[in-house]
C-alpha positions in Angstrom: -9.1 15.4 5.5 -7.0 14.8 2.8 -7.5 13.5 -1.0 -5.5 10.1 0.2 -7.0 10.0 3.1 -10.9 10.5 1.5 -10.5 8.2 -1.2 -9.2 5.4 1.2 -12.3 5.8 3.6 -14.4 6.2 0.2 -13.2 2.8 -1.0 -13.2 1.5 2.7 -9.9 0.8 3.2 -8.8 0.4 6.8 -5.2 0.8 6.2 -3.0 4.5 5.5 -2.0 6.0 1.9 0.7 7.6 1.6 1.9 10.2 -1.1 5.7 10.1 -1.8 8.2 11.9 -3.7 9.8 10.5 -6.5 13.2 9.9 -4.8 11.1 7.4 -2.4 9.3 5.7 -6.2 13.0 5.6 -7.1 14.6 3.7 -4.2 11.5 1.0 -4.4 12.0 0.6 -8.2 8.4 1.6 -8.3 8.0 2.2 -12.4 4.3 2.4 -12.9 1.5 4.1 -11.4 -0.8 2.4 -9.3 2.3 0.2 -7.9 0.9 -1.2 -4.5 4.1 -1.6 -1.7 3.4 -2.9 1.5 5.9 -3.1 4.5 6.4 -5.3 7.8 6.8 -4.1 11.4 10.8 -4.9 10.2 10.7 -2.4 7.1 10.9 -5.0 4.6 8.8 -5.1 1.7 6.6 -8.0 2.3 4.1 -7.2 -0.9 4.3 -5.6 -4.3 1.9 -5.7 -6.8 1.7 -3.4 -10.3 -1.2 -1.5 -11.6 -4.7 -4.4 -12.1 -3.3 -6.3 -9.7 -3.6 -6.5 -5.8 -7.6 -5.3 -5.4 -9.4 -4.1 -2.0 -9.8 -7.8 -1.0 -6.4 -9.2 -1.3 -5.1 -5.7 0.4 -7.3 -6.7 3.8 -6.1 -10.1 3.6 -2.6 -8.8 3.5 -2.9 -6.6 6.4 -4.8 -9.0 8.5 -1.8 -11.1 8.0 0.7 -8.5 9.1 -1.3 -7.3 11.9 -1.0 -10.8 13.7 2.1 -11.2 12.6 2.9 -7.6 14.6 
């Protein structure tokens, strides 16, 4: 298992974490670390939230959301 993929089922997170490269951080205007981007069954960005914002909680809600939206 991966570091992402530890840390996520450390922190209990049902949802995937990807790594990217910074041509993908560029494209998403993604300027600080911890930036949280989340996408819908369309590929539009349907979430963003910078680094303090956007904890575990508000993540499931989100994905709850876009998995009966799905």
């Amino acid at each position: 298992m991966d570091y992402l993929a530890e840390f996520g089922r450390k922190q209990g997170y049902p949802w995937p974490i990807a790594h990217s490269d910074s041509r993908v951080l560029e494209t998403l205007h993604v300027t600080q670390q911890s930036t949280k981007v989340a996408f819908g069954s369309d590929g539009i960005i349907v979430y963003r939230a910078r680094m303090a914002r956007g904890g575990p909680e508000e993540w499931r809600e989100l994905f709850a959301q876009l998995a009966e939206s799905s």
